[in-house]
VMD Tcl script that draws the C-alpha trace (Angstrom):
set ca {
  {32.74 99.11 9.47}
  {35.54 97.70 11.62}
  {34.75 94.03 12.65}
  {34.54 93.65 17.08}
  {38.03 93.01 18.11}
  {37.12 91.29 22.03}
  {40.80 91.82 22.59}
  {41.23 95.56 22.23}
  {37.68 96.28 25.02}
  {40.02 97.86 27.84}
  {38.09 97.41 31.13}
  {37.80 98.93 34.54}
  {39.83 96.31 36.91}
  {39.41 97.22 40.85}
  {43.06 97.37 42.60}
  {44.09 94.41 44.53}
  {44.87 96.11 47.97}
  {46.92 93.38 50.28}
  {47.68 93.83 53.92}
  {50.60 95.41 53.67}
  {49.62 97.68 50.91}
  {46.84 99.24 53.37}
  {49.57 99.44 56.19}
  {51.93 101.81 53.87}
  {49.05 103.98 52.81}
  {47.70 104.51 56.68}
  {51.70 105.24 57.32}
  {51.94 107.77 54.55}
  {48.26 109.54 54.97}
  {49.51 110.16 58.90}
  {53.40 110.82 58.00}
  {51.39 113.88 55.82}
  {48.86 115.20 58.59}
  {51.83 115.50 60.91}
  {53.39 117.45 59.06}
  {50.37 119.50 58.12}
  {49.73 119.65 61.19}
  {53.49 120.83 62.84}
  {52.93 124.02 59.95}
  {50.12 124.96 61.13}
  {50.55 125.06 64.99}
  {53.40 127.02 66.43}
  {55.81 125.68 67.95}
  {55.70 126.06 72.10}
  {58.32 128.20 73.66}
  {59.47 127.88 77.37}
  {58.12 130.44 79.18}
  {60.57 133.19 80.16}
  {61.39 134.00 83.32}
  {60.63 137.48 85.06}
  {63.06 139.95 86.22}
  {61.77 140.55 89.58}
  {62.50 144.34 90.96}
  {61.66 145.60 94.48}
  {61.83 149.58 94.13}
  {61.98 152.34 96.34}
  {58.11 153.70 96.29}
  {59.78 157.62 95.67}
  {61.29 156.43 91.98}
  {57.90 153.90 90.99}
  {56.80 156.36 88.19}
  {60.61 156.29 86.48}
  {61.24 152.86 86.93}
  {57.94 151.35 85.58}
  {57.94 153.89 82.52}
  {61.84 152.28 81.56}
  {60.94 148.81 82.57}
  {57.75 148.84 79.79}
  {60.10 150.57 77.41}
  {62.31 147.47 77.88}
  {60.05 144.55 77.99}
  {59.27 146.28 74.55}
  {62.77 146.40 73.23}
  {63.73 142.99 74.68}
  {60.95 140.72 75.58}
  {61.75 140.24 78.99}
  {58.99 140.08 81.41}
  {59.55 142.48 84.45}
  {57.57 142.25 87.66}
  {58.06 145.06 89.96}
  {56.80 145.11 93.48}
  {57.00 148.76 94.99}
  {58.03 149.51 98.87}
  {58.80 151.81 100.94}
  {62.42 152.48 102.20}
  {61.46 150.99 105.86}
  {60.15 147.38 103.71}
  {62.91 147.80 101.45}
  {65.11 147.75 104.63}
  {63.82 144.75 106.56}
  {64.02 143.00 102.94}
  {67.75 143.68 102.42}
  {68.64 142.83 105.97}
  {66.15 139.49 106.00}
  {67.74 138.11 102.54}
  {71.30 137.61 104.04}
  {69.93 134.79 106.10}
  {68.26 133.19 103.05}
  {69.53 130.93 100.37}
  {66.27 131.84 97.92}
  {65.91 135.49 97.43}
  {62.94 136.73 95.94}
  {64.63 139.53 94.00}
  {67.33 139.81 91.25}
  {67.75 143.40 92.54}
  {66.66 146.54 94.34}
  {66.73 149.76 93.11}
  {66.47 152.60 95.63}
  {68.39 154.18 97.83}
  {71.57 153.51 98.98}
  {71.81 152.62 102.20}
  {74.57 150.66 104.39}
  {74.34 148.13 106.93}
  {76.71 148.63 109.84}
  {78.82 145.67 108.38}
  {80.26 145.83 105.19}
  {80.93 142.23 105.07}
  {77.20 142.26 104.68}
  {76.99 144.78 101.82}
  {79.47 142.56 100.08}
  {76.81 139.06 101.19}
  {74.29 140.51 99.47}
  {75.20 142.81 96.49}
  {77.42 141.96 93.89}
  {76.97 145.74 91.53}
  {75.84 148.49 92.06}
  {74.76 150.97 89.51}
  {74.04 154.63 90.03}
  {70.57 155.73 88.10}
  {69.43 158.82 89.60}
  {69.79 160.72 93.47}
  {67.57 163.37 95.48}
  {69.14 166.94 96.07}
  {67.96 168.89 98.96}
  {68.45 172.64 97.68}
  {68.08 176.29 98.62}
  {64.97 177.53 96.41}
  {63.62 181.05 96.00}
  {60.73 182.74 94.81}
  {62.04 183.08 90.40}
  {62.06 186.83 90.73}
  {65.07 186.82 94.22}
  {67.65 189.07 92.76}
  {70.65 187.81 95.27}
  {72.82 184.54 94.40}
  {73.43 182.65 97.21}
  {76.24 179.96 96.80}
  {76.64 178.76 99.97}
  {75.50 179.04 103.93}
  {77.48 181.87 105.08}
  {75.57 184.12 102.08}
  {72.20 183.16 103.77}
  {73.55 184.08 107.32}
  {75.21 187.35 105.89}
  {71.95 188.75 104.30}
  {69.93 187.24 107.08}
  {67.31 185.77 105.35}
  {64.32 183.75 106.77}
  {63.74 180.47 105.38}
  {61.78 177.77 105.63}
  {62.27 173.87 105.93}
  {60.52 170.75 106.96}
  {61.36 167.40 108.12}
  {63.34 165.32 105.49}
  {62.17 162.29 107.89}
  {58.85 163.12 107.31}
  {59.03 164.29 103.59}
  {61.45 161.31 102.88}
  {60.72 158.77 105.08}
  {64.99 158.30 105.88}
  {64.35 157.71 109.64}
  {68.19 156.10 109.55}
  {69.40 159.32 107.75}
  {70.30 161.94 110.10}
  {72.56 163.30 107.96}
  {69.97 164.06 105.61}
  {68.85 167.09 108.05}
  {70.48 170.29 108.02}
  {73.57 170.19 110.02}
  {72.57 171.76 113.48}
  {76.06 174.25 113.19}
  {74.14 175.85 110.50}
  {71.30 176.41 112.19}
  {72.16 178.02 115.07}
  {72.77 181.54 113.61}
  {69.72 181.10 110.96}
  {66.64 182.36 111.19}
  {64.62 179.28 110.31}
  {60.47 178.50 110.83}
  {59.67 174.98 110.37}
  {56.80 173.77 107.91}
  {55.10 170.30 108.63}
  {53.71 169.66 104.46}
  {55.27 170.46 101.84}
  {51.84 172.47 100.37}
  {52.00 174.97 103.42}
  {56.17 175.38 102.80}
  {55.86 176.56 99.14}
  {52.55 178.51 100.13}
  {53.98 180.81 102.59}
  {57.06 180.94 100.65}
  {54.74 181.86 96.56}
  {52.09 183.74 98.85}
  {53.61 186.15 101.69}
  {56.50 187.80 102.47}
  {57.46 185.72 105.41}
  {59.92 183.61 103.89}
  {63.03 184.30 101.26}
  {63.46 181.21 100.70}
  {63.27 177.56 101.41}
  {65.23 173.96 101.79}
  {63.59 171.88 99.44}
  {63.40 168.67 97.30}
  {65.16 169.84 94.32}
  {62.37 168.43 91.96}
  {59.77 170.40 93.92}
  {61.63 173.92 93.48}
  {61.32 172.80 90.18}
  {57.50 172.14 89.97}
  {56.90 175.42 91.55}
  {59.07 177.29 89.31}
  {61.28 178.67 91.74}
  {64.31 179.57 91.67}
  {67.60 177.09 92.88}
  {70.41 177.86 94.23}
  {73.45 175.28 94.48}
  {74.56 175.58 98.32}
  {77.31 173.78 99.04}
  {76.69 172.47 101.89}
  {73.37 171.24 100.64}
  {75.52 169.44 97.95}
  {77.52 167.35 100.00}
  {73.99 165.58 101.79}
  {72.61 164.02 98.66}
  {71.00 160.77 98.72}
  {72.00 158.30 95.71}
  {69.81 156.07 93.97}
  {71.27 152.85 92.46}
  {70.00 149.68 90.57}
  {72.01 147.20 93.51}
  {72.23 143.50 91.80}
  {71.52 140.71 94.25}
  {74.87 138.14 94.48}
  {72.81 135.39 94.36}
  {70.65 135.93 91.62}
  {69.96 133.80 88.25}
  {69.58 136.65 85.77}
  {72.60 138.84 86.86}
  {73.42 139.83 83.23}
  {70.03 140.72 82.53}
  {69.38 142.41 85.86}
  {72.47 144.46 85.11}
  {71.43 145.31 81.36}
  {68.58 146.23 82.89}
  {70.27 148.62 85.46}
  {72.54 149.78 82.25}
  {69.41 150.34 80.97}
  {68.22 152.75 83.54}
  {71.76 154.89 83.49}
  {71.79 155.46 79.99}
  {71.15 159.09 78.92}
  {68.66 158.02 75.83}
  {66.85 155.45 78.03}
  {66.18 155.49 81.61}
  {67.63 158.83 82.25}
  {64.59 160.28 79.97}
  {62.17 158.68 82.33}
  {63.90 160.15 85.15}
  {64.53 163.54 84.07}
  {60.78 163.42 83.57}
  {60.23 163.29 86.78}
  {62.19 165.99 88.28}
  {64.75 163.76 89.38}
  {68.26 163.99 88.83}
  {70.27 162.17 86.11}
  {73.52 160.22 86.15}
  {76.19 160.16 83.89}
  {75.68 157.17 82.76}
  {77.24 154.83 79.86}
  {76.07 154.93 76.27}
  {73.25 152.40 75.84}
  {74.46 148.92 74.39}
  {72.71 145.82 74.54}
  {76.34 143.76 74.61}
  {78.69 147.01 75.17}
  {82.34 146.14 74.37}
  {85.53 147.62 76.59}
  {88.66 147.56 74.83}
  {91.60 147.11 77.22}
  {95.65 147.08 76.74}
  {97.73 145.83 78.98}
  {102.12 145.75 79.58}
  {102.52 141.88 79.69}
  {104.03 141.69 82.99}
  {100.26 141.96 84.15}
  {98.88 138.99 82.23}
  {98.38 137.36 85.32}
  {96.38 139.72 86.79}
  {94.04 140.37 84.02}
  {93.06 136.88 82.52}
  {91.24 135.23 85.26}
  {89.09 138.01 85.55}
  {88.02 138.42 82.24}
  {85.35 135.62 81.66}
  {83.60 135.11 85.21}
  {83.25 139.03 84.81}
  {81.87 138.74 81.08}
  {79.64 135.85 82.06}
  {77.78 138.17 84.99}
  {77.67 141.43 82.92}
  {76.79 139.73 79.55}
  {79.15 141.95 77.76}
  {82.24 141.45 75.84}
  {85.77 142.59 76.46}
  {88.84 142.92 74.26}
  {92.17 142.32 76.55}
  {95.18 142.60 74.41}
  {98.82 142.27 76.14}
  {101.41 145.12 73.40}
  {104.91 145.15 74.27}
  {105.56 148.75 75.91}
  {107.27 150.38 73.44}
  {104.13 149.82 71.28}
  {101.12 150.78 74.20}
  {102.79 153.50 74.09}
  {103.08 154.40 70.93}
  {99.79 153.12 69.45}
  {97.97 155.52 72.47}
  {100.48 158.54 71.63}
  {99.53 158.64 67.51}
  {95.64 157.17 68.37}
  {95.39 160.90 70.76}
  {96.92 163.09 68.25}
  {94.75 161.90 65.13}
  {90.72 162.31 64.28}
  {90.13 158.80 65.25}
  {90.53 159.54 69.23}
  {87.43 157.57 69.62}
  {89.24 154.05 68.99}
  {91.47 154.53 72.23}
  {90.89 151.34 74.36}
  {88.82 152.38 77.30}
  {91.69 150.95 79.93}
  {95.11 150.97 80.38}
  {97.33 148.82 83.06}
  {100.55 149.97 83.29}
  {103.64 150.53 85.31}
  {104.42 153.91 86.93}
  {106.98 154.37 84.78}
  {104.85 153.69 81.39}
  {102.14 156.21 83.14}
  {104.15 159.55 82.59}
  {104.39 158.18 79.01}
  {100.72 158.60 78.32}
  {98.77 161.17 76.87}
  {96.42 163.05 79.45}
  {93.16 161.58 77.83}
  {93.58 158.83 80.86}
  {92.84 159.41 84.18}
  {94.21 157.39 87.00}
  {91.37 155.28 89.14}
  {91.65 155.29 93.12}
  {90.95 151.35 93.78}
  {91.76 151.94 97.35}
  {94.28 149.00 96.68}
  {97.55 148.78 94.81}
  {98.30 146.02 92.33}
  {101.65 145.11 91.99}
  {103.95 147.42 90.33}
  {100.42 148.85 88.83}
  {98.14 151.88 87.36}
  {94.85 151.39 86.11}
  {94.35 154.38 83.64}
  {90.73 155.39 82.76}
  {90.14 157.04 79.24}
  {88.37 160.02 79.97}
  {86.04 159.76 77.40}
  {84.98 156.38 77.00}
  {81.43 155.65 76.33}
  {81.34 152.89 78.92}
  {83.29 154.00 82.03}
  {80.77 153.07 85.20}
  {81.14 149.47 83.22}
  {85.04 150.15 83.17}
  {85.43 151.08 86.58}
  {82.96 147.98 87.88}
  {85.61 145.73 86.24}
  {88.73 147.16 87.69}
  {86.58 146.79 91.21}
  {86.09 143.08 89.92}
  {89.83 142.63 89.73}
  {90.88 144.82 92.93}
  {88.56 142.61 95.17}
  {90.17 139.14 93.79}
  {93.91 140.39 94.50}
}
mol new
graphics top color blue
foreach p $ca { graphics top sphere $p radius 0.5 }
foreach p [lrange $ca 0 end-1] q [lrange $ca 1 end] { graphics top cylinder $p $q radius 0.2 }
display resetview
């Protein structure tokens, strides 16, 4: 047996905690919970601000459909508050004597005030998403085409029509109604609803035919005929950007949005109205742009107040002539067509030089020494042709 060694008894001492000792451990025990704490509770984002929208009560169903798409796609709250075209009106006229608008933009129809000083006050863009179509309609089995007025007064058919101001509600549109000149020689009955119009038309054989919305003719399954002069008394729809608004660029994706073919344009074709050709849908589109160098001051100060509003990007490059003209020339003629830039500034001279897969834009006002030169197939060429408008208006 071993003999009791005191020495080698290992006891159970409590700590000696002082002051400061305490104050450390407090610190570190909440330096831990905080950061517990920050992992377990998200972090608080800044709520985002809504895209406010008055629209045009006729495109409501369109509009809302592509505005939940986006909010989807993007995140970005939309409010929409719906009016008629009288409201819409009073609105557009009542902002230009207001510093706080409540709108970033309308989309409707497009209607002018008598000034265009004021147009230019109060919209910065304009986009084109869809337009109404008044159109001569037949019952589906009519045999005859009929391709403009004259045919209908030459077979002298009886048709119908009603008020556009009443089916519309385009009290400032007179040229929305049939011009009288074609009337006089017609043999027309007037309808006061649309229900009674296509009844007498599917039902009896008072009418061949009738002046209609083309989306109705559709809905009833008749059959339309493009009249001419029907053609040239369409109303356009556009998304119209506010000047002073705060979320331009995202107003104007938005109205990008409703032009493109696989996004808005679905929602409108949906219902009956008809489409635009719009640009191919990009979130941050690019347009690629060459220029002769004697134009360098023309095109760089418009470049970033422009990509600023539109949010997109833009690729300005300044080639001696010999090699614009060149680099377009062997671009055309090979399989890679689709990397032509989507502008072209040039002289007259440089024009006749280039291949015909640019068209030349009407800006109503002549640069110096200068021809803007659309590529006929770009993907983005509304966005194109807003730009050169940009760059027109500052010269």
């Amino acid at each position: 047996m071993k003999p009791f060694e005191p020495d080698q008894v290992k006891t159970f001492r409590t700590p000696k905690y002082t002051g400061v000792s305490l104050s450390l451990l407090s610190m570190f025990v909440l330096t831990s919970m905080i950061v517990v704490w920050n992992q377990i509770t998200p972090n608080s984002q800044p709520e985002k601000i809504a895209l406010s929208i008055a629209c045009e009560s006729i495109l409501e169903i369109p509009v809302r459909a592509s505005a939940a798409q986006f909010e989807k796609e993007f995140n970005l709250p939309i409010e929409i508050k719906v009016h008629s075209l009288q409201e819409v009106t009073r609105n557009y006229l009542s902002h230009s004597h207001h510093e706080n608008n409540p709108y970033d933009l309308f989309i409707g129809s497009d209607f002018m005030p008598e000034s265009q000083n004021l147009q230019n006050k109060i919209f910065k863009e304009s986009i084109s998403v869809a337009k109404y179509l008044p159109v001569f309609a037949t019952r589906s089995d009519f045999g005859l085409e009929i391709k403009n007025w004259s045919d209908i007064l030459d077979r002298n058919l009886t048709i119908g029509q009603i008020d556009f101001t009443n089916e519309l509600g385009h009290q400032t549109y007179p040229s929305h109604k049939i011009d009288e000149s074609f009337q006089i020689d017609a043999n027309i009955l007037p309808y006061y609803s649309i229900s009674s119009l296509t009844n007498s038309l599917l039902n009896s054989t008072q009418l061949d035919g009738v002046i209609i919305k083309h989306d109705t003719a559709r809905k009833h399954g008749l059959k339309i005929h493009q009249v001419e002069e029907l053609d040239a008394i369409s109303i356009q729809y556009s998304a119209q950007i506010l000047s002073r608004s705060n979320l331009a660029s995202k107003g104007l994706q938005f109205a990008r949005y409703l032009a493109a073919p696989s996004k808005g344009q679905f929602h409108f074709a949906n219902h009956n109205l008809i489409g635009v050709d719009g640009d191919r849908w990009s979130k941050c589109p690019t347009i690629t742009i060459y220029s002769e160098p004697n134009f360098t001051k023309i095109m760089t100060p418009s470049v970033d107040p422009f990509v600023e509003r539109e949010g997109i990007q833009i690729n300005l490059l300044f080639p001696r002539t010999e090699k614009l003209v060149f680099t377009i020339s062997s671009i055309s003629q090979s399989t890679t067509s689709n990397l032509l830039p989507d502008l072209l500034l040039v002289s007259p001279k440089t024009a006749k030089k280039i291949p015909p897969d640019y068209i030349s834009l009407k800006t109503g006002v002549t640069s110096p020494d200068g021809l803007f030169l659309l590529n006929s197939n770009s993907h983005y060429r509304s966005l194109t042709e807003r730009y050169v408008d940009s760059i027109v208006t500052n010269l």
